[in-house]
C-alpha positions in Angstrom: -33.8 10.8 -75.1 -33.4 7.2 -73.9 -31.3 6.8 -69.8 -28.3 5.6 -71.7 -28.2 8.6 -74.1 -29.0 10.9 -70.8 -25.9 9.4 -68.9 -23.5 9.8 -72.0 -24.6 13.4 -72.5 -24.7 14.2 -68.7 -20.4 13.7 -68.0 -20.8 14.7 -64.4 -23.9 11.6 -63.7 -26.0 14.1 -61.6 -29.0 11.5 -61.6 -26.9 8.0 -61.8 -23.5 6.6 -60.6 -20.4 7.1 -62.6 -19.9 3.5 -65.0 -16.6 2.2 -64.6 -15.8 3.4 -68.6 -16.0 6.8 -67.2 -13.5 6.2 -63.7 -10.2 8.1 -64.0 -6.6 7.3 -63.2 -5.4 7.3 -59.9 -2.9 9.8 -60.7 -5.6 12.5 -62.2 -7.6 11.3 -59.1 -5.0 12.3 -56.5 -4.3 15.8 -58.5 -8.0 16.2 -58.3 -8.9 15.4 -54.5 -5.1 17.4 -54.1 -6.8 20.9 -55.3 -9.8 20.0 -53.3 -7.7 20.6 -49.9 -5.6 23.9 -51.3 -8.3 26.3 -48.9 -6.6 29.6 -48.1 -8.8 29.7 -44.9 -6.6 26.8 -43.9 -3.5 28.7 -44.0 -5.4 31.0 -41.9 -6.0 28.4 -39.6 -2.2 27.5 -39.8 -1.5 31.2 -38.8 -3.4 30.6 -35.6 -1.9 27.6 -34.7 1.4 29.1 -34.8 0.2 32.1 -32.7 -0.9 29.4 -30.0 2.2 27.1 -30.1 5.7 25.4 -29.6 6.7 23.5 -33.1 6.3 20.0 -31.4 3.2 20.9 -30.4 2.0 22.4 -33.9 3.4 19.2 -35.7 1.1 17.0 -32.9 -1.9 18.6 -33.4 -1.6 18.8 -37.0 -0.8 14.9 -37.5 -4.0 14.1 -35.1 -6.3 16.1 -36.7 -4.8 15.4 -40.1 -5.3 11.8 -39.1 -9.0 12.0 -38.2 -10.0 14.4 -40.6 -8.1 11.8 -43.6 -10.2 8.6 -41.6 -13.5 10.7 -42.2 -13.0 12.0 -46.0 -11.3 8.7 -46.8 -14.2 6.6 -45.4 -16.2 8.9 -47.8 -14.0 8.3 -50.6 -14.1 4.9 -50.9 -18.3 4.9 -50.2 -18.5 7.5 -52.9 -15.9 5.1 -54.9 -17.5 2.2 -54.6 -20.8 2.9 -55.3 -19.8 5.8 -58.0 -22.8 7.9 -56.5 -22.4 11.6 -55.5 -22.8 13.1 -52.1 -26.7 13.7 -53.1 -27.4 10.3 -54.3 -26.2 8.6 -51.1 -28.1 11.2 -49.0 -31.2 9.5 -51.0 -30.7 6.5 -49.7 -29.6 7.5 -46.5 -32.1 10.1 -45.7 -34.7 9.0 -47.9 -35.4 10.8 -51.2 -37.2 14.0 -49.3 -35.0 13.8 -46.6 -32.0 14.0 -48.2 -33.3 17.6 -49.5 -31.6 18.7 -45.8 -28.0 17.4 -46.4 -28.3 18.7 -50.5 -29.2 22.6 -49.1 -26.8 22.2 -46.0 -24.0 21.5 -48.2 -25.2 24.0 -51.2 -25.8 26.4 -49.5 -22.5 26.4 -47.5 -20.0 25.6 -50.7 -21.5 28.4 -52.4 -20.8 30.5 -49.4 -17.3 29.7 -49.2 -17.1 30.5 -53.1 -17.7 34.4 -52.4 -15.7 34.6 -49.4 -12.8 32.7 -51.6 -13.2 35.2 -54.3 -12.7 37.9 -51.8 -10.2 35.8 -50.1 -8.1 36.6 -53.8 -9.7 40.3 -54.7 -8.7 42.4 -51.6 -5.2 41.3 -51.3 -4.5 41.7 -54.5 -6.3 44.7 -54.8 -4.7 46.0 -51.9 -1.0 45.7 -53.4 -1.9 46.6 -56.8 -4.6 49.6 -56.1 -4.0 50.4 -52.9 -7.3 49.1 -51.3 -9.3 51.0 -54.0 -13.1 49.0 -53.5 -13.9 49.4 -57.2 -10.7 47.7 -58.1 -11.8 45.1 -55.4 -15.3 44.1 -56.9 -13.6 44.7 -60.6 -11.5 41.8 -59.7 -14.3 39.7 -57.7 -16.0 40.1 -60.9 -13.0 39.0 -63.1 -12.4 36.0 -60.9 -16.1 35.1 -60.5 -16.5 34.7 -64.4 -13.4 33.2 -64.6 -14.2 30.8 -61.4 -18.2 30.0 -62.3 -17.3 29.1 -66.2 -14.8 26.7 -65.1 -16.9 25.0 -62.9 -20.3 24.7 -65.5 -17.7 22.1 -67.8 -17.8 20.3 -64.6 -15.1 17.2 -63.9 -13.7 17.9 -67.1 -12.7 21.2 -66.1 -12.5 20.4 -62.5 -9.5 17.8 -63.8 -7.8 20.4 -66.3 -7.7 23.4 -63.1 -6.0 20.8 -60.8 -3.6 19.3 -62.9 -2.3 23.1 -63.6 -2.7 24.0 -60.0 -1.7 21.6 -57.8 2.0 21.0 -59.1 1.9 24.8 -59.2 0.9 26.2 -55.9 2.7 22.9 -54.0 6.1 23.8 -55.8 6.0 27.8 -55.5 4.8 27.8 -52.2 7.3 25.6 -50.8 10.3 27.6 -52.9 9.0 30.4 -51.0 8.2 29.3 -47.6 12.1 27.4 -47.7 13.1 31.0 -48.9 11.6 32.7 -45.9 13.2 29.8 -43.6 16.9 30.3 -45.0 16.8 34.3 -45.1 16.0 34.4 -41.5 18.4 34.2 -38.7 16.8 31.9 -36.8 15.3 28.4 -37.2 11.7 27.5 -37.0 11.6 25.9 -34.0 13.2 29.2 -32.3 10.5 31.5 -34.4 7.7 28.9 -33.2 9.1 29.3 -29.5 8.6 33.1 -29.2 4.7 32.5 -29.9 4.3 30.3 -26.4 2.4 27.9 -26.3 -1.2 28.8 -25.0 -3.2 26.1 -27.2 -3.3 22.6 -26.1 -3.1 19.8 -28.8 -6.5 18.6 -28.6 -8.0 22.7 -29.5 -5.2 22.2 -32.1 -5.9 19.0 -33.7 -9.9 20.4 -33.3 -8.7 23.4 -35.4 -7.2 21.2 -38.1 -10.0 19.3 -38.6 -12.7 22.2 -38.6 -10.9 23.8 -41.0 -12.2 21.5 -44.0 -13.9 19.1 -42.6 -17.5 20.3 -44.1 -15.9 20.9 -47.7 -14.8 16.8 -46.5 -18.2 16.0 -46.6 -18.3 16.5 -49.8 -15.6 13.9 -50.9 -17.7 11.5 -52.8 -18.6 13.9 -55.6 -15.0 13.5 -56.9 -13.9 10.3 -55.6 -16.9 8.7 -57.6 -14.8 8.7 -60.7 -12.5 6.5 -58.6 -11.3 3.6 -60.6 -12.2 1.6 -57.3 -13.2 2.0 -54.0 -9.7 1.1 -52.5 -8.8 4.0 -55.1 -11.2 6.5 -53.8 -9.9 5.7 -50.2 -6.4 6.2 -50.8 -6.2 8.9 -53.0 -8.7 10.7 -50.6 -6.5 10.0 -47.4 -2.8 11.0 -49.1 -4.1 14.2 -50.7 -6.2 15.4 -47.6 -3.0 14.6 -45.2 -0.6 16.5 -47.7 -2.9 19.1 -49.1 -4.1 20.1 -45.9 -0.4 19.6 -44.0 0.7 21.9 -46.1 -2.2 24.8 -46.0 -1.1 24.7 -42.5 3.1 25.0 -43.2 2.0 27.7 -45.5 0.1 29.7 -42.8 2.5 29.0 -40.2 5.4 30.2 -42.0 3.4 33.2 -42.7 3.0 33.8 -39.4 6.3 33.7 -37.9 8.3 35.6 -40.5 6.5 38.0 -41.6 3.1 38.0 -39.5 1.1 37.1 -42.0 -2.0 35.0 -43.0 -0.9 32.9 -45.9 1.7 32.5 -48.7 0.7 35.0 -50.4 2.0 37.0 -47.9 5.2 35.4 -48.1 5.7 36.1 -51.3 4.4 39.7 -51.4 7.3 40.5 -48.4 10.3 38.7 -51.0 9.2 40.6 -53.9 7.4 38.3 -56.0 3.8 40.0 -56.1 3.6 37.6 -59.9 4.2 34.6 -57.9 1.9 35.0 -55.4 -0.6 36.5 -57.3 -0.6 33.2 -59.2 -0.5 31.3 -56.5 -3.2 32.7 -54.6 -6.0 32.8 -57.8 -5.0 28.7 -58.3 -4.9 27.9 -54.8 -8.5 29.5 -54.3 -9.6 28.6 -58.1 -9.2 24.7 -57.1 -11.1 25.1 -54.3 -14.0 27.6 -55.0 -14.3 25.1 -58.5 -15.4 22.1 -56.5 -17.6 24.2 -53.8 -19.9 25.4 -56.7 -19.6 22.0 -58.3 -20.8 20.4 -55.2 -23.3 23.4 -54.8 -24.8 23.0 -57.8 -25.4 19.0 -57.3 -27.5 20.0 -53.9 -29.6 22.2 -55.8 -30.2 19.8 -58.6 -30.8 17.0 -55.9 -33.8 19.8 -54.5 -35.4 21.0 -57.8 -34.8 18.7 -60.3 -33.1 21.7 -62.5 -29.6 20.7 -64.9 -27.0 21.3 -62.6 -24.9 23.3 -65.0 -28.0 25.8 -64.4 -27.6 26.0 -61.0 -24.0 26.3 -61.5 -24.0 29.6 -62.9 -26.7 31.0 -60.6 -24.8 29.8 -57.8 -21.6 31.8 -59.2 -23.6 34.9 -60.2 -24.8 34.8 -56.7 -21.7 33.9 -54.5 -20.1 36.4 -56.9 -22.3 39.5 -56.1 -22.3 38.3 -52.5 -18.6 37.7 -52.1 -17.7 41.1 -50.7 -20.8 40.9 -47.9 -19.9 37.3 -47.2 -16.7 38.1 -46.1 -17.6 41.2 -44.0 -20.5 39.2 -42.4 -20.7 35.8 -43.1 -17.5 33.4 -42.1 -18.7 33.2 -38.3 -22.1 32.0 -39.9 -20.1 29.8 -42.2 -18.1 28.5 -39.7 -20.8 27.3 -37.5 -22.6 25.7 -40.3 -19.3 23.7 -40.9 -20.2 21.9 -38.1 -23.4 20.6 -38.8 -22.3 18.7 -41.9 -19.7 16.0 -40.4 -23.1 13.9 -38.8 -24.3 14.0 -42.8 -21.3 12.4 -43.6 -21.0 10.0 -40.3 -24.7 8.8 -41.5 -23.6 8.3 -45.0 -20.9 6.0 -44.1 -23.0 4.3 -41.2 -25.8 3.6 -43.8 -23.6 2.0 -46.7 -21.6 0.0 -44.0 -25.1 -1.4 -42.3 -26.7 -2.4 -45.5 -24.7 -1.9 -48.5 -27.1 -3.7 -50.8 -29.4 -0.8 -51.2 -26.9 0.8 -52.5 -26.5 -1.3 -55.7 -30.3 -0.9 -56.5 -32.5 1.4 -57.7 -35.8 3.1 -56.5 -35.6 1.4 -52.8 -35.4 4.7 -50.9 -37.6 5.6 -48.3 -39.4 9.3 -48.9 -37.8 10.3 -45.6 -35.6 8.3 -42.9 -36.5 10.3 -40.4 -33.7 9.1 -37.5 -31.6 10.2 -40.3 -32.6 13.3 -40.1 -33.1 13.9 -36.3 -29.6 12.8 -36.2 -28.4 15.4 -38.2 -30.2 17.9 -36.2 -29.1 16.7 -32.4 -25.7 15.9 -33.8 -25.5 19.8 -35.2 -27.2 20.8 -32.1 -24.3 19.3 -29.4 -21.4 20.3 -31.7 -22.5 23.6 -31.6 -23.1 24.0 -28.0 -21.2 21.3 -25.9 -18.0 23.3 -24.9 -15.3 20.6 -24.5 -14.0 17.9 -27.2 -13.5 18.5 -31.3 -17.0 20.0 -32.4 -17.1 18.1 -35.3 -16.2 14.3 -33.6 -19.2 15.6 -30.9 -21.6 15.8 -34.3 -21.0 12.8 -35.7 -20.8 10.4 -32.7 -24.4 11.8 -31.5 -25.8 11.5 -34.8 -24.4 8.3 -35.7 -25.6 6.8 -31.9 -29.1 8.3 -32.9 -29.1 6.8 -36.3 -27.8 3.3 -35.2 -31.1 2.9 -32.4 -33.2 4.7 -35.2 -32.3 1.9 -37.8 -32.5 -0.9 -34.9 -35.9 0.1 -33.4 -37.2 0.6 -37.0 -36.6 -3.2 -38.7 
């Protein structure tokens, strides 16, 4: 089979960027990037702002980090826009075509984590209401929601586009029905409910919060906003849906905190009656989401070994699926700190196309490993692990992205 014929076959361009005749509309591009940001640990995150502080507070942190964390993916967007290469293709000529092999397995192997705890994230609520916390019924419906989850995501952007266009309008207009229902069935406001928490958590932890919460599923922006029609596109789609979708994770979480003392919406909705609702809710809120992390997991393993990533698609589901219960017993702490390594992936990405975006518009120039890349990555995940003060993830990516800068200056 000829490239050409390849690249028609192959609608998700694992191996070559996205032609324009395959971009999509701005509109299905904003419903798209929209469902990337619906995470229900974001709500969870919203919970525990809320716990920590005053309403003027919450709104400040949550504009800052919302701010940086839109800056990051939308500097993504528009790289992975304009070039209409994924995540994996820039890491090749960013880290170099062996190098990049660390960036493809961080980012696998942490979107296909997420995808278990996500379907757990739906089974054992649901279960809970409906069985009463029975375990079989629990891994009856991880199973029903992994199948349902891991076939979706083998159509790939076609599918990906079809979930969101359902989800998005869905879980935005049924969440906020609810969380104004909660609001005007109470007897006092929000600011007075926000007021009873205190307000132990400065804005800088806050904003921190806000932008740990997705800022390694970020990272992964430029396998959707490749089939941007443009990079100015990519860019703006990316930074509108991350500010709203993310904005209103955290009002969802929030809201569940102080009415009912809850996690999420679903929560919400479970103390008003309306177990449909948020039973809908919930499964398309984490169906978005868990679509794209195996989506993007699937392109790091293809990246590594070479396999079809449709392949890797469904191995990746079968195993996050049969995982999903042990991952979120055991795992999130893990996952969490591993969300901190990816932001200096990103950082270098963007650095790289910025310093010398000609390389990017030819083919077979990579080196077999950039290896200041690649230290980068590994000093930058290093001190945003460790170093105490500041936002982890701003700690990463300003180490790795000083180291890369001398790297590339020392090395010409």
């Amino acid at each position: 089979m000829s490239k050409d014929a390849k690249q028609v076959a192959d609608k998700d361009y694992q191996d070559s960027a996205v032609p324009q005749s395959s971009r999509r509309s701005t509109l299905t591009m904003f419903m798209i990037m929209m469902g990337f940001t619906f995470f229900s640990a974001s709500m969870w995150a919203g919970k525990t702002l809320a716990d920590g502080m005053d309403f003027s507070s919450f709104l400040s942190a949550l504009m800052l980090g919302g701010f940086i964390l839109s800056l990051y993916t939308g500097a993504l967007g528009y790289v992975g826009a304009k070039t209409g290469l994924s995540l994996d293709l820039l890491a090749r000529k960013a880290f170099g075509t062996k190098g990049s092999y660390l960036s493809s397995f961080m980012i696998s192997f942490t979107q296909i984590g997420w995808f278990g705890v996500g379907l757990a994230m739906f089974a054992i609520p649901v279960a809970k209401v409906l069985f009463g916390g029975s375990e079989g019924m629990q891994l009856a419906l991880v199973a029903f929601a992994g199948i349902c989850m891991t076939g979706t995501a083998y159509f790939g952007i076609e599918s990906l586009t079809a979930i969101s266009y359902i989800a998005v309008p869905s879980v935005a207009v049924l969440g906020c029905v609810s969380m104004m229902m909660a609001i005007n069935g109470s007897d006092t406001s929000v600011v007075e409910q926000f007021a009873k928490s205190g307000n132990q958590m400065g804005i800088i932890a806050g904003a921190g919060l806000v932008i740990g919460s997705f800022v390694s599923g970020g990272t992964a922006t430029p396998n959707f906003s490749r089939f941007a029609a443009d990079g100015k596109a990519g860019a703006w789609t990316t930074v509108i849906a991350f500010f709203i979708g993310n904005s209103l994770m955290f009002f969802f979480g929030a809201i569940s905190s102080i009415y009912v003392g809850g996690n999420d919406i679903f929560e919400v909705m479970i103390n008003q009656g309306l177990f449909l609702m948020a039973a809908l809710v919930l499964g398309l809120n984490i169906w978005t989401t868990n679509d794209n992390a195996l989506y993007t997991g699937g392109l790091g393993l293809a990246n590594i070994t070479g396999m079809s990533k449709k392949h890797l698609v469904l191995v990746s589901g079968i195993f996050g699926t049969i995982m999903a219960v042990w991952l979120y017993n055991n795992f999130c702490g893990w996952l969490s700190m591993l969300n901190a390594t990816l932001p200096p992936v990103g950082a270098i990405i963007v650095l790289s196309y910025f310093m010398n975006p000609q390389k990017y518009e030819e083919e077979g120039n990579e080196k077999v490993v950039d290896w200041f890349a690649v230290i980068g990555v590994i000093l930058g995940a290093i001190v945003a692990n460790k170093l105490p003060w500041g936002v982890a993830a701003i700690n990463g990516m300003v180490v790795a992205s000083v180291c890369y800068v001398i790297g590339q200056k020392i090395s010409k």
